[in-house]
C-alpha positions in Angstrom: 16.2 -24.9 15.2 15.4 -23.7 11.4 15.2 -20.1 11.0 13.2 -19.2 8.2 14.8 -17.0 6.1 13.2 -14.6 2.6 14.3 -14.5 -0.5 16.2 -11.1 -0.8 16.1 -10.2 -4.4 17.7 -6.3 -4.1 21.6 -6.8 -2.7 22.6 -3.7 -0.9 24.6 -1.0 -2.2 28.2 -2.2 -1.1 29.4 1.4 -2.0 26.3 2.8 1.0 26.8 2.2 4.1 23.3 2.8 4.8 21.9 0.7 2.6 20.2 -2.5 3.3 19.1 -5.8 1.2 15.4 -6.1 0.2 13.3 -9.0 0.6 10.7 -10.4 -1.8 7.8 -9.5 1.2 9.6 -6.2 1.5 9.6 -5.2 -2.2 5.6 -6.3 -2.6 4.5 -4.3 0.6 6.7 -1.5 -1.3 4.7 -1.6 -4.3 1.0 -1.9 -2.9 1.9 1.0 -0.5 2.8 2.9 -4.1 -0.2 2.1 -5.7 -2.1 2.7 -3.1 -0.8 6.5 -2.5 -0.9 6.8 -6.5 -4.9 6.4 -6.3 -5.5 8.8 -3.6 -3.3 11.1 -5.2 -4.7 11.0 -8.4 -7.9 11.5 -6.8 -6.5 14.9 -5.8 -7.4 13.4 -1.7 -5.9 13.6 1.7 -5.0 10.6 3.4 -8.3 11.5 5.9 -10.6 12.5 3.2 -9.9 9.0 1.3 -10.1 7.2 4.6 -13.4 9.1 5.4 -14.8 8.7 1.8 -14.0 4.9 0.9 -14.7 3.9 4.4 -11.0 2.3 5.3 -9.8 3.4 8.9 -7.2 6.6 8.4 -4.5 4.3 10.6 -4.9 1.7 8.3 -4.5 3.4 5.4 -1.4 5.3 6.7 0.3 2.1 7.4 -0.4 0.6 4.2 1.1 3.9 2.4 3.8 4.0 4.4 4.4 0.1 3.3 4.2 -0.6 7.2 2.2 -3.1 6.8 1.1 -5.3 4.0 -2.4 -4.5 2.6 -4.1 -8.2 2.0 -5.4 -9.1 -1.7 -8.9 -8.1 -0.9 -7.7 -4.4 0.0 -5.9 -4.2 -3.2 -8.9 -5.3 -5.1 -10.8 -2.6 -3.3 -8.6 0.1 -4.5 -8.5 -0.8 -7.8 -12.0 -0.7 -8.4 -11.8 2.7 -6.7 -8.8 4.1 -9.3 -11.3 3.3 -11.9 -14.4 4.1 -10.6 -14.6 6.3 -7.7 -18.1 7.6 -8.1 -19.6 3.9 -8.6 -18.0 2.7 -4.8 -19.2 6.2 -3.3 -22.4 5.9 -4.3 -22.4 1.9 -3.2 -21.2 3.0 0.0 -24.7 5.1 0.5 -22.8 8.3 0.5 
């Protein structure tokens, strides 16, 4: 049997015992979950009042923040047209 193994591309700290290696998967759910909190941050919102405004589920959201889950490509679009134009996907939305 193969087992399929990830490219780890962040060794752990051999000084921390704590410390764990990072996958390539690992690292790029890390970085969407930071863009993702960046925008609702910088649009001064809660995690509910983003949810509620731009129509994703609050769970959903949480999990992709909390890098629990990988947000797919179409997500990320999403929340890139929202950094830089909020209003524009508001009023799309009918609200």
């Amino acid at each position: 049997m193969r087992v399929k193994t990830e490219p780890i591309i962040l060794d752990p700290d051999p000084s921390d015992a704590e410390d764990f290696e990072v996958s390539a998967r690992a690292m790029e759910r890390a970085l969407r979950a930071r863009l993702i909190r960046r925008t609702r941050e910088g649009l001064g919102l809660s995690q509910v009042e983003f949810a509620r405004r731009f129509k994703v589920p609050p769970g959903t959201l949480r999990d992709w923040e909390q890098a629990r889950a990988t947000p797919p490509d179409f997500a990320m679009a999403y929340v890139a047209v929202i950094a830089r134009h909020p209003d524009l996907v508001v009023a799309a939305l009918g609200e």
